[in-house]
PDB file with SEQRES, HELIX, SHEET and CRYST1 records, atoms N, CA, C and O in Angstrom:
SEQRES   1 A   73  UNK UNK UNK UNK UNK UNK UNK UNK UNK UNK UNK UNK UNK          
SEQRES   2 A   73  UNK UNK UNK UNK UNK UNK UNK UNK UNK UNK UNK UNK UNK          
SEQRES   3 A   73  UNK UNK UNK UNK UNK UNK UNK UNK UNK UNK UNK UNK UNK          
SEQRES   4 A   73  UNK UNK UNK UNK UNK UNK UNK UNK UNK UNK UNK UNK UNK          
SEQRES   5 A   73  UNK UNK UNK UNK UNK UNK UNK UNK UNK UNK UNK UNK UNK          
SEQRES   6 A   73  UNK UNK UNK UNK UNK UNK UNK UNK                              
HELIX    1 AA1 UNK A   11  UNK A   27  1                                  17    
HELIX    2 AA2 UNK A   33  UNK A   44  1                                  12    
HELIX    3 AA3 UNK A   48  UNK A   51  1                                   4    
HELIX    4 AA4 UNK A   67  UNK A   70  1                                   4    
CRYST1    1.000    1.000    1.000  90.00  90.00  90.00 P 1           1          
ATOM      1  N   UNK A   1       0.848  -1.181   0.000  1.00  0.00           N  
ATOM      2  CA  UNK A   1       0.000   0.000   0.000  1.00  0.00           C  
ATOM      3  C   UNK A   1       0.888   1.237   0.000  1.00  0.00           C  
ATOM      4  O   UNK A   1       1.925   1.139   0.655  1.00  0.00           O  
ATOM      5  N   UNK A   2       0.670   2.279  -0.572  1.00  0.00           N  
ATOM      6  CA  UNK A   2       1.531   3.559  -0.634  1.00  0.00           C  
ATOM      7  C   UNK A   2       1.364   4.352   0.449  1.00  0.00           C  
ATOM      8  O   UNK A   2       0.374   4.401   1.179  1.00  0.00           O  
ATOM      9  N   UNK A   3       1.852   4.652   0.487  1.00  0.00           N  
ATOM     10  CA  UNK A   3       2.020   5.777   1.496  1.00  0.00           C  
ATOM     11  C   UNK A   3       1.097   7.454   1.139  1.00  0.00           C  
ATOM     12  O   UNK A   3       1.479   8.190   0.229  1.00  0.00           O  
ATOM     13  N   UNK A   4      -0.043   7.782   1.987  1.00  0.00           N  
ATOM     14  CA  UNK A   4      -0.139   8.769   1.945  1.00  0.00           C  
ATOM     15  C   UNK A   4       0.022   9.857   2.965  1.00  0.00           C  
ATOM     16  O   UNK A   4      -0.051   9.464   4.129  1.00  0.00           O  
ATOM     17  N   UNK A   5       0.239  11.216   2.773  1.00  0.00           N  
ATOM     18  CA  UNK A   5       0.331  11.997   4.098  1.00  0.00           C  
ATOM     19  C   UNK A   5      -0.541  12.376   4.359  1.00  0.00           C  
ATOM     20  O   UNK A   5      -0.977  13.250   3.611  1.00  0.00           O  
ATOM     21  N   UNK A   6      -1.350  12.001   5.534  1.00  0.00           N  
ATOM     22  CA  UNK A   6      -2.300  12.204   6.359  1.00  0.00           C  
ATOM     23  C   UNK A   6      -2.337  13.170   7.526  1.00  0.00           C  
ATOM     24  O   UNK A   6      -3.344  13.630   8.065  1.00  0.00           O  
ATOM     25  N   UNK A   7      -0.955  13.417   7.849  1.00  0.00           N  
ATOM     26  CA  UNK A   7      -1.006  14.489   8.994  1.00  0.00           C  
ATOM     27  C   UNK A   7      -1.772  15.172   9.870  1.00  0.00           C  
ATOM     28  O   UNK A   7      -1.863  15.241  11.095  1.00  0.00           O  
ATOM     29  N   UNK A   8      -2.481  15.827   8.612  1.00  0.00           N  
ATOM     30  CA  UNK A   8      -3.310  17.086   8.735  1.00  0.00           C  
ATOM     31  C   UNK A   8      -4.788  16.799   9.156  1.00  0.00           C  
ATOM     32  O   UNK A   8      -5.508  17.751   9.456  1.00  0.00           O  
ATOM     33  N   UNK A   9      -5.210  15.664   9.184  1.00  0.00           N  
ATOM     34  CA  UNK A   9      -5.948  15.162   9.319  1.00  0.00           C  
ATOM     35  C   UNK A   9      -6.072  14.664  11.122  1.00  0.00           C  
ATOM     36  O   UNK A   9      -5.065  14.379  11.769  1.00  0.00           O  
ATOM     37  N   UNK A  10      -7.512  14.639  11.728  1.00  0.00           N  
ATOM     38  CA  UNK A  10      -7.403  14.425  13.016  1.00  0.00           C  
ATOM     39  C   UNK A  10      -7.165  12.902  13.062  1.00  0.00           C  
ATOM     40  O   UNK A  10      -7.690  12.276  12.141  1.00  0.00           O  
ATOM     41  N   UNK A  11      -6.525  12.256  13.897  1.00  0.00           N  
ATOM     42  CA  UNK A  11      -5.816  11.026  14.218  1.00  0.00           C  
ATOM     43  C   UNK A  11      -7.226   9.940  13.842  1.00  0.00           C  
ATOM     44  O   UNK A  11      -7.171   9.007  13.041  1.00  0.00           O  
ATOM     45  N   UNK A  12      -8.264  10.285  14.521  1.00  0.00           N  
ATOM     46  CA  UNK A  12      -9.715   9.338  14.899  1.00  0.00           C  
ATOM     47  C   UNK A  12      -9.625   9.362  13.028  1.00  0.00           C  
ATOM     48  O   UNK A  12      -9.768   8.225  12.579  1.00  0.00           O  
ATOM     49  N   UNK A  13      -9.500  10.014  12.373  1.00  0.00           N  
ATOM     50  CA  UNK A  13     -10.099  10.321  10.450  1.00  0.00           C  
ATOM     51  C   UNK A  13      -9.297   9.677   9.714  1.00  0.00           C  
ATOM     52  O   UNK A  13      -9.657   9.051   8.717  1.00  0.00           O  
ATOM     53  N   UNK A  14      -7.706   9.790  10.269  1.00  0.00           N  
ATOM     54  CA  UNK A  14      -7.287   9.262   9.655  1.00  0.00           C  
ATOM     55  C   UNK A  14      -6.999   7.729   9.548  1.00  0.00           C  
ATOM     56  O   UNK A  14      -6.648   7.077   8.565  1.00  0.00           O  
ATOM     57  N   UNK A  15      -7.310   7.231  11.169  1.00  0.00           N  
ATOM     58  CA  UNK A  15      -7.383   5.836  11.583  1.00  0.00           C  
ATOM     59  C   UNK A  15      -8.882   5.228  10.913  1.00  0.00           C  
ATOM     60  O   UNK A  15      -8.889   4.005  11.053  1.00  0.00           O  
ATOM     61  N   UNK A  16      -9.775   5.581  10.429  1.00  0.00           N  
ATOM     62  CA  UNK A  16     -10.572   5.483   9.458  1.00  0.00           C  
ATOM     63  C   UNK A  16     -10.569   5.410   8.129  1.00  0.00           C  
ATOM     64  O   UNK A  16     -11.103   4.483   7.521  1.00  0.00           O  
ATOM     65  N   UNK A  17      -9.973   6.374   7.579  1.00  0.00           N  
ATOM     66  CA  UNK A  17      -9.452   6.120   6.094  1.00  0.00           C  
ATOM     67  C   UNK A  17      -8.342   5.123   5.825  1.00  0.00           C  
ATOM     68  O   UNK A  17      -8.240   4.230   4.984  1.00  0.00           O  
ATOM     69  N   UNK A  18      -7.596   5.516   6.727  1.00  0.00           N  
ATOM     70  CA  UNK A  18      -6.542   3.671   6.147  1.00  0.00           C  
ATOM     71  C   UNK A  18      -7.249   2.796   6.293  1.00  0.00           C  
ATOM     72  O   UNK A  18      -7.219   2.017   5.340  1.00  0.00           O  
ATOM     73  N   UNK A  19      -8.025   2.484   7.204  1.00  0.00           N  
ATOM     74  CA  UNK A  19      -8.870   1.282   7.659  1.00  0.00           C  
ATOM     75  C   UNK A  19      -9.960   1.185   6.370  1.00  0.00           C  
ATOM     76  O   UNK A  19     -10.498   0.087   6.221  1.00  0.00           O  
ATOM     77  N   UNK A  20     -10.239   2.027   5.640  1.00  0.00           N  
ATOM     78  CA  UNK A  20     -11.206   1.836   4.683  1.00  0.00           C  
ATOM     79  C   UNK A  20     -10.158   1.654   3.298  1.00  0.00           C  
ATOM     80  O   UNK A  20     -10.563   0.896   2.415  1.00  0.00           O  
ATOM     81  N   UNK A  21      -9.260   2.116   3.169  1.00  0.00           N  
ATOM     82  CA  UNK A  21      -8.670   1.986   2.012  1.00  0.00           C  
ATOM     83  C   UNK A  21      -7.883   0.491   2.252  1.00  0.00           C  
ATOM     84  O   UNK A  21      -7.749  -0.405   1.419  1.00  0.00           O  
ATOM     85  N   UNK A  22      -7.504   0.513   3.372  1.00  0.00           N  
ATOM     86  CA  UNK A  22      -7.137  -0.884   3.594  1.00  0.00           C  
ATOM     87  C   UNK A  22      -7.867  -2.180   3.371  1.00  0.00           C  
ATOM     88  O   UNK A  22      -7.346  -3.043   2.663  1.00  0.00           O  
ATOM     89  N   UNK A  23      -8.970  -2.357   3.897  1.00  0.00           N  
ATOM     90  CA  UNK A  23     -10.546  -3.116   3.818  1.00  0.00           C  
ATOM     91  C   UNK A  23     -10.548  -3.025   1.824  1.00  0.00           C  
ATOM     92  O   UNK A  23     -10.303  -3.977   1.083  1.00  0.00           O  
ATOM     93  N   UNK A  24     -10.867  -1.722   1.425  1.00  0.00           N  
ATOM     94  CA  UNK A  24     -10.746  -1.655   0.234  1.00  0.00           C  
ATOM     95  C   UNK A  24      -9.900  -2.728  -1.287  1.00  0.00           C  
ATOM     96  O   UNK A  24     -10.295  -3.098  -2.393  1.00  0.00           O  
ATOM     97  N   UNK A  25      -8.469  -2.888  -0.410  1.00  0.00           N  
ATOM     98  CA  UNK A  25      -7.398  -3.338  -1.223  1.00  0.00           C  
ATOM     99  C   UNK A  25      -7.271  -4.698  -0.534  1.00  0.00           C  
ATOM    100  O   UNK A  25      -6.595  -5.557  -1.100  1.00  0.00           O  
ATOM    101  N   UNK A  26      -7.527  -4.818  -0.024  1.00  0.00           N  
ATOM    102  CA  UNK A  26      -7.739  -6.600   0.950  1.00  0.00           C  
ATOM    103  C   UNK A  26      -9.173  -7.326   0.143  1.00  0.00           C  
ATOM    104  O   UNK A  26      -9.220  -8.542  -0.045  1.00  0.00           O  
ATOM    105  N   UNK A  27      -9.892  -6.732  -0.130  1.00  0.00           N  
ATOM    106  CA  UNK A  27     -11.427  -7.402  -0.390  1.00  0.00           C  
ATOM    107  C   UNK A  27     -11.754  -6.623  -1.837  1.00  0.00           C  
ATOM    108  O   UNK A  27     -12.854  -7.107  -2.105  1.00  0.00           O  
ATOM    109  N   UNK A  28     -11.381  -5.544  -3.101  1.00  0.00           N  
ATOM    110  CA  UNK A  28     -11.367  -5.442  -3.721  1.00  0.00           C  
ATOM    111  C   UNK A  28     -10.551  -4.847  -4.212  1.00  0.00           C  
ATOM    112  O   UNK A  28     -10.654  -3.633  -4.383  1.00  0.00           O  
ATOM    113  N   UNK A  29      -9.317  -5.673  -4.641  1.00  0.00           N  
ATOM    114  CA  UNK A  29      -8.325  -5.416  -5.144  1.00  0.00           C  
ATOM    115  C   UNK A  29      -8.644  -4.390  -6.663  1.00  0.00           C  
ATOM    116  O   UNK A  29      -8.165  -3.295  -6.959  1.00  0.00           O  
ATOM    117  N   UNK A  30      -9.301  -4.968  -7.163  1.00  0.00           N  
ATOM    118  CA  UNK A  30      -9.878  -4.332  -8.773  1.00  0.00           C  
ATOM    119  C   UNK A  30     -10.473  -2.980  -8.725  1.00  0.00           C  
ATOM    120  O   UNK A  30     -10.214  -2.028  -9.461  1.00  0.00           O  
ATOM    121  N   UNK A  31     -11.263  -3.041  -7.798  1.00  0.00           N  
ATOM    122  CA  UNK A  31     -11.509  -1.440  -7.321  1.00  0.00           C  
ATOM    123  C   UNK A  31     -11.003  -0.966  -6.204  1.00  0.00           C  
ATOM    124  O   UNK A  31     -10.835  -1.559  -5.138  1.00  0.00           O  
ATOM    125  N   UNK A  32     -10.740   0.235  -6.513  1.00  0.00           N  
ATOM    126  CA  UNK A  32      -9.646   0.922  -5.823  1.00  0.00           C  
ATOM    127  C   UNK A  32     -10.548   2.530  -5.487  1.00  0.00           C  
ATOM    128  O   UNK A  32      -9.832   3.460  -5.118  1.00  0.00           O  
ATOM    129  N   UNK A  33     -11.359   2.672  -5.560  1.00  0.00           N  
ATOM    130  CA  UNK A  33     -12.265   4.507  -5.842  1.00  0.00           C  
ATOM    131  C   UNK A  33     -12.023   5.035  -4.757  1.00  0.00           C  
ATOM    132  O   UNK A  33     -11.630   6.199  -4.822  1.00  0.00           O  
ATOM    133  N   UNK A  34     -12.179   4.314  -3.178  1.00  0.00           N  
ATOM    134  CA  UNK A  34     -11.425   5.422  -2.471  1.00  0.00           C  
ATOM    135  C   UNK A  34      -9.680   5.657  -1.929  1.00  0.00           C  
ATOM    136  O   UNK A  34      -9.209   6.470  -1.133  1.00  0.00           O  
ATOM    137  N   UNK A  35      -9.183   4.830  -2.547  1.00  0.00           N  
ATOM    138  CA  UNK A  35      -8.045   4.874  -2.693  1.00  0.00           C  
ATOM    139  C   UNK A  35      -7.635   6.027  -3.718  1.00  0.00           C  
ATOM    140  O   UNK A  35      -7.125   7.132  -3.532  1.00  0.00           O  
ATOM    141  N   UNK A  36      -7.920   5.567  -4.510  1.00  0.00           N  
ATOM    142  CA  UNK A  36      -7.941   6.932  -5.915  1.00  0.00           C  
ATOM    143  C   UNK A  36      -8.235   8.080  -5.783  1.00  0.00           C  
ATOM    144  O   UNK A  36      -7.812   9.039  -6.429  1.00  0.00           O  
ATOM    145  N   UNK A  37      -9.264   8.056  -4.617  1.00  0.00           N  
ATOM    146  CA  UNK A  37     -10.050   9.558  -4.877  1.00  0.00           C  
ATOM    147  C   UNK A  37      -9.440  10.564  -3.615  1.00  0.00           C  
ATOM    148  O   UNK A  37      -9.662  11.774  -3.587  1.00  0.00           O  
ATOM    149  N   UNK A  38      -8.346   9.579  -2.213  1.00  0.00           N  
ATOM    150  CA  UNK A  38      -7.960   9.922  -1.322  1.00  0.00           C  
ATOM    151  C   UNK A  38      -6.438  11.038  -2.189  1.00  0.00           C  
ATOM    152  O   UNK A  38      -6.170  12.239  -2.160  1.00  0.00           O  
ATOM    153  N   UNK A  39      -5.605   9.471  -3.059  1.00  0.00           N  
ATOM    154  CA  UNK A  39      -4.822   9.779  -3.711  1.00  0.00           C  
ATOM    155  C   UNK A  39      -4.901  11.085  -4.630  1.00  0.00           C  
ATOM    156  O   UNK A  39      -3.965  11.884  -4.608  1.00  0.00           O  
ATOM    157  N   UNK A  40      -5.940  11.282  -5.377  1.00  0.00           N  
ATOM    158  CA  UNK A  40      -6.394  12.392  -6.050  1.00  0.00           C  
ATOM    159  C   UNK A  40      -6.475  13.895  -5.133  1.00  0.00           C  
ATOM    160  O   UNK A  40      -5.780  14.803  -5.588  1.00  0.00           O  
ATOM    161  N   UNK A  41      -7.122  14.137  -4.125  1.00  0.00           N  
ATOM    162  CA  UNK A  41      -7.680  15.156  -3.157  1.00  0.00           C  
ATOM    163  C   UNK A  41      -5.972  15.080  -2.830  1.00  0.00           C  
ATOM    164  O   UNK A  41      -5.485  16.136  -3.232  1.00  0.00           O  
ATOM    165  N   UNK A  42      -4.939  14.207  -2.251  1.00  0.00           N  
ATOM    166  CA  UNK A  42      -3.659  14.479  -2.081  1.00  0.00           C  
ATOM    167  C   UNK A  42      -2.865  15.336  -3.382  1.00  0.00           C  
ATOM    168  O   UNK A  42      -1.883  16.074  -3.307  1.00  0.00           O  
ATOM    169  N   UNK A  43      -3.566  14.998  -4.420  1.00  0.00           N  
ATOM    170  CA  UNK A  43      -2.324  15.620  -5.230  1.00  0.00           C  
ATOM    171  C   UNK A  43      -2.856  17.199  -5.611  1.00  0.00           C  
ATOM    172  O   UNK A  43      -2.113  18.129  -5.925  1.00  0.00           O  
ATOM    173  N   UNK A  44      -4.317  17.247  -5.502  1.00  0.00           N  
ATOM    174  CA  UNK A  44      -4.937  18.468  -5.644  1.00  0.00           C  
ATOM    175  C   UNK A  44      -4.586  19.634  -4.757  1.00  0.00           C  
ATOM    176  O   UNK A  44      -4.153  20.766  -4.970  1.00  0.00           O  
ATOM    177  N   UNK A  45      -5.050  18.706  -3.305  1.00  0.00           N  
ATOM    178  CA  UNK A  45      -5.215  20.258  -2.249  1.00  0.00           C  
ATOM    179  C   UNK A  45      -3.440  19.993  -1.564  1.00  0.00           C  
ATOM    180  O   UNK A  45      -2.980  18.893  -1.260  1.00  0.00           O  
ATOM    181  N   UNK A  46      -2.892  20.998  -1.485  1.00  0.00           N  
ATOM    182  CA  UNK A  46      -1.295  20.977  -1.102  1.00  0.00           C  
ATOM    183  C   UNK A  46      -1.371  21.686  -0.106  1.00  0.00           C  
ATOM    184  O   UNK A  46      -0.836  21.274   0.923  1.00  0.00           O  
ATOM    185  N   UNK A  47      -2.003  22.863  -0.106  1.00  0.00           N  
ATOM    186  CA  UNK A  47      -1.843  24.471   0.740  1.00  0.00           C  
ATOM    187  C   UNK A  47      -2.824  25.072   1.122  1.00  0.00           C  
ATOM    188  O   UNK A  47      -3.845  24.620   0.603  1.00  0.00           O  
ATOM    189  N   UNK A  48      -3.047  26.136   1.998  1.00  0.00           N  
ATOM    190  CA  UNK A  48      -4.050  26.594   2.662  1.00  0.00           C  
ATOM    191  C   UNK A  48      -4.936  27.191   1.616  1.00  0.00           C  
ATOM    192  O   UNK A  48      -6.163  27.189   1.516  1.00  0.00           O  
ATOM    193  N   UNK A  49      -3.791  27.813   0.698  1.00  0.00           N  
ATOM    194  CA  UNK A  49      -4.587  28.260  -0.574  1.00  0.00           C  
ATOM    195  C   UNK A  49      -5.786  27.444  -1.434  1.00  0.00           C  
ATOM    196  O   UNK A  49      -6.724  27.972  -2.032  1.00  0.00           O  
ATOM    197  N   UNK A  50      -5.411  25.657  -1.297  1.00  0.00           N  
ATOM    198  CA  UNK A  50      -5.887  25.241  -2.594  1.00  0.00           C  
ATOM    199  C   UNK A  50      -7.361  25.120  -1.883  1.00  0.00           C  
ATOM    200  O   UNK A  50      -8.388  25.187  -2.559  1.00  0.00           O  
ATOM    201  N   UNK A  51      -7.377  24.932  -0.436  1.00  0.00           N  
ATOM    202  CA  UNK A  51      -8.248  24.889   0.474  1.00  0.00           C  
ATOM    203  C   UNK A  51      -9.092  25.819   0.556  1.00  0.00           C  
ATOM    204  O   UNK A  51     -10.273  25.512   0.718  1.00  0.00           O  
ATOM    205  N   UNK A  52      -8.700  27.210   0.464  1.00  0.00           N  
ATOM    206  CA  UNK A  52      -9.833  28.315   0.691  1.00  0.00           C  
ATOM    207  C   UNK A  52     -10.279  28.779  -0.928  1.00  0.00           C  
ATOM    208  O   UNK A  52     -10.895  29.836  -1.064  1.00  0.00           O  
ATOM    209  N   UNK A  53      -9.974  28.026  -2.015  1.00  0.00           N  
ATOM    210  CA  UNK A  53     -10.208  28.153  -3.366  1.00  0.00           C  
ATOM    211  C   UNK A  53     -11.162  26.726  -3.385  1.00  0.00           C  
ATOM    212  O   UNK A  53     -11.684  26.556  -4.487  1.00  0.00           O  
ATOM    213  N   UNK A  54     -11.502  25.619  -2.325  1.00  0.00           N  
ATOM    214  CA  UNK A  54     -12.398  24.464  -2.560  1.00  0.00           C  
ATOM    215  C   UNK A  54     -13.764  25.124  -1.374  1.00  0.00           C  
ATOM    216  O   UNK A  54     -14.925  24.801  -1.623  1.00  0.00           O  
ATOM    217  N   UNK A  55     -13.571  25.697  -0.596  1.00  0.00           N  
ATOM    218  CA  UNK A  55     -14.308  26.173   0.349  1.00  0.00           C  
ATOM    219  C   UNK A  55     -15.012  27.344  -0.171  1.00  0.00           C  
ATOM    220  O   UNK A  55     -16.216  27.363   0.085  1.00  0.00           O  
ATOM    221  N   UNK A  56     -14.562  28.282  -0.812  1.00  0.00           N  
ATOM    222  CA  UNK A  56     -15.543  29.489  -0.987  1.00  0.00           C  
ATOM    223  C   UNK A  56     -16.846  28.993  -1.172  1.00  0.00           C  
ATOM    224  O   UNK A  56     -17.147  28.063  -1.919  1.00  0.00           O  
ATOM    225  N   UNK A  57     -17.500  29.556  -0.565  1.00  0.00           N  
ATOM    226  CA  UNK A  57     -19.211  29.905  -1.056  1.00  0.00           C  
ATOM    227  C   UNK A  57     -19.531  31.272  -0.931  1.00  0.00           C  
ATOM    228  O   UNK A  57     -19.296  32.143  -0.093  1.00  0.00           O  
ATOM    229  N   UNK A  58     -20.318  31.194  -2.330  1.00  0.00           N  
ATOM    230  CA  UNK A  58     -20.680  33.032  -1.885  1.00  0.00           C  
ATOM    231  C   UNK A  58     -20.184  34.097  -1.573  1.00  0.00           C  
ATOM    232  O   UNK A  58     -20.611  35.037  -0.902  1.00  0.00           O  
ATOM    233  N   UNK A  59     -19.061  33.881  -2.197  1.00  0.00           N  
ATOM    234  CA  UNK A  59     -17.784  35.315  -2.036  1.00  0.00           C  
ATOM    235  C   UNK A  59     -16.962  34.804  -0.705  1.00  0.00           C  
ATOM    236  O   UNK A  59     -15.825  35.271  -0.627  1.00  0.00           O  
ATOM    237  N   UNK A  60     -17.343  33.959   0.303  1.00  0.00           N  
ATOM    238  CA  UNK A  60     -16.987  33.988   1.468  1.00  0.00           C  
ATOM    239  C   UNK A  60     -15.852  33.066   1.555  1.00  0.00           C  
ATOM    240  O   UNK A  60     -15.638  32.298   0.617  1.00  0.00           O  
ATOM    241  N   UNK A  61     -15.107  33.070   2.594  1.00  0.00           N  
ATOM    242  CA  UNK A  61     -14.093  31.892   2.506  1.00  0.00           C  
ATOM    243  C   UNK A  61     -14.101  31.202   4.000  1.00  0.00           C  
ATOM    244  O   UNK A  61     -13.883  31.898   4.992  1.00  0.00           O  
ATOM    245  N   UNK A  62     -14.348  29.883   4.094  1.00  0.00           N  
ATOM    246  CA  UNK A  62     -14.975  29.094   5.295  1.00  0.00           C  
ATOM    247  C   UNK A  62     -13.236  28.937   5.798  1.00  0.00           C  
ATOM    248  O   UNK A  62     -12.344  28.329   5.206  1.00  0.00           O  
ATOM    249  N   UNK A  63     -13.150  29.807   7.238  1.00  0.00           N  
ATOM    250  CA  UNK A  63     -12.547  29.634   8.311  1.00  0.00           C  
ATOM    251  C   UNK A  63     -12.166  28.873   9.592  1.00  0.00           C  
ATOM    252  O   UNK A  63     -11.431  29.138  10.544  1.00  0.00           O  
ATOM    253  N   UNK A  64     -12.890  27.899   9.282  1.00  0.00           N  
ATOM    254  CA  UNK A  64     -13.361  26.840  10.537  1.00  0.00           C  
ATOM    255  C   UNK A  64     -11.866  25.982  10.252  1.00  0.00           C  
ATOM    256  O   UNK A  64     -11.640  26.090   9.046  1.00  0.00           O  
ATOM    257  N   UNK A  65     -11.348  25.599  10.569  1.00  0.00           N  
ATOM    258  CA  UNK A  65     -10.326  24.509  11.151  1.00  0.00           C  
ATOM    259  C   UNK A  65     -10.285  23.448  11.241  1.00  0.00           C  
ATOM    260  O   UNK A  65      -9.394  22.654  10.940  1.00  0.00           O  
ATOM    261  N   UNK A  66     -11.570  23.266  11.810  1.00  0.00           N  
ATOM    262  CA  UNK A  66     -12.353  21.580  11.922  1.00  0.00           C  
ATOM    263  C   UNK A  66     -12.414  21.278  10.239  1.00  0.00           C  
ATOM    264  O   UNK A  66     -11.779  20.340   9.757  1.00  0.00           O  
ATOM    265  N   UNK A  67     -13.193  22.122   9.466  1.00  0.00           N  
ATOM    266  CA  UNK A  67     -13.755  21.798   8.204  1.00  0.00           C  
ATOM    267  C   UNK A  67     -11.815  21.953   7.528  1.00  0.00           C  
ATOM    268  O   UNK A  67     -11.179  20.944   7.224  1.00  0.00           O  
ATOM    269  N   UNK A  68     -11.434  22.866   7.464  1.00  0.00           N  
ATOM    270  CA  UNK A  68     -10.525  22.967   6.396  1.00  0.00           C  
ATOM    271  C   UNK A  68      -9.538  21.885   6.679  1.00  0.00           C  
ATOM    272  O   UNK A  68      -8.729  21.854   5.751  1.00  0.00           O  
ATOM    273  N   UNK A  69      -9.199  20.718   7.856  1.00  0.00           N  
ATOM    274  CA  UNK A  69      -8.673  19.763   8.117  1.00  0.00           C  
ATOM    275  C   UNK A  69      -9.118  18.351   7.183  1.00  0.00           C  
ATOM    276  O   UNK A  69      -8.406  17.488   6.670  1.00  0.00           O  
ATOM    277  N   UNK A  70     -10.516  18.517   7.207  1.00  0.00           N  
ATOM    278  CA  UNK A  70     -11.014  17.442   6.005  1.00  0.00           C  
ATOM    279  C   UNK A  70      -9.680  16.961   4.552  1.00  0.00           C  
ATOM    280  O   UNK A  70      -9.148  15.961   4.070  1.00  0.00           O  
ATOM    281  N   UNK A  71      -9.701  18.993   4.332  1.00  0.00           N  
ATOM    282  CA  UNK A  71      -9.165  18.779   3.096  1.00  0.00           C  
ATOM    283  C   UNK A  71      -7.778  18.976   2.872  1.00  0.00           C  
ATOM    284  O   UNK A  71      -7.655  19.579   1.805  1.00  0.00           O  
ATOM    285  N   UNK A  72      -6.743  18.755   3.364  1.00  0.00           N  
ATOM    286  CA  UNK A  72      -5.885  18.806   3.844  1.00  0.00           C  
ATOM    287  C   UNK A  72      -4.831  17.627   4.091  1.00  0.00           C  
ATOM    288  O   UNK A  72      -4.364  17.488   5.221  1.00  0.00           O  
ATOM    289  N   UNK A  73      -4.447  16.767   3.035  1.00  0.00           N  
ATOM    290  CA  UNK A  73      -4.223  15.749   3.238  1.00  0.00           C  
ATOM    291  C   UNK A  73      -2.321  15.479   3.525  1.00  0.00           C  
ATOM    292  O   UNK A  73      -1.887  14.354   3.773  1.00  0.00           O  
TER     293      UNK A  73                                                      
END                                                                             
């Protein structure tokens, strides 16, 4: 399994997503979608920037911490 950086992510989220991408590649090797799509959101969001450019709504830019950790891989 590759390695992704998870860091940024709260410990409980990220002990969830390996556990699902893991489950994933143990029991369907052939599909891979949240593996891919974890891998993908890693190569997309890098910086606080790419984060408050996925968050805007409505002119506004979502400040919360909790939320901008989601994306943040």
């Amino acid at each position: 399994m590759s390695k992704l950086s998870l860091s940024s992510l709260h410990d409980s989220r990220e002990i969830k997503l390996r556990n699902i991408i893991a489950l994933e590649q143990c029991h369907y090797p052939k599909h891979n979608h949240v593996y891919s799509y974890a891998l993908f959101l890693d190569y997309l969001i890098d910086t606080d920037k790419d984060v408050d450019l996925l968050l805007e709504k409505d002119g506004e830019q979502a400040r919360d911490s909790h939320r901008r950790s989601w994306f943040l891989l």
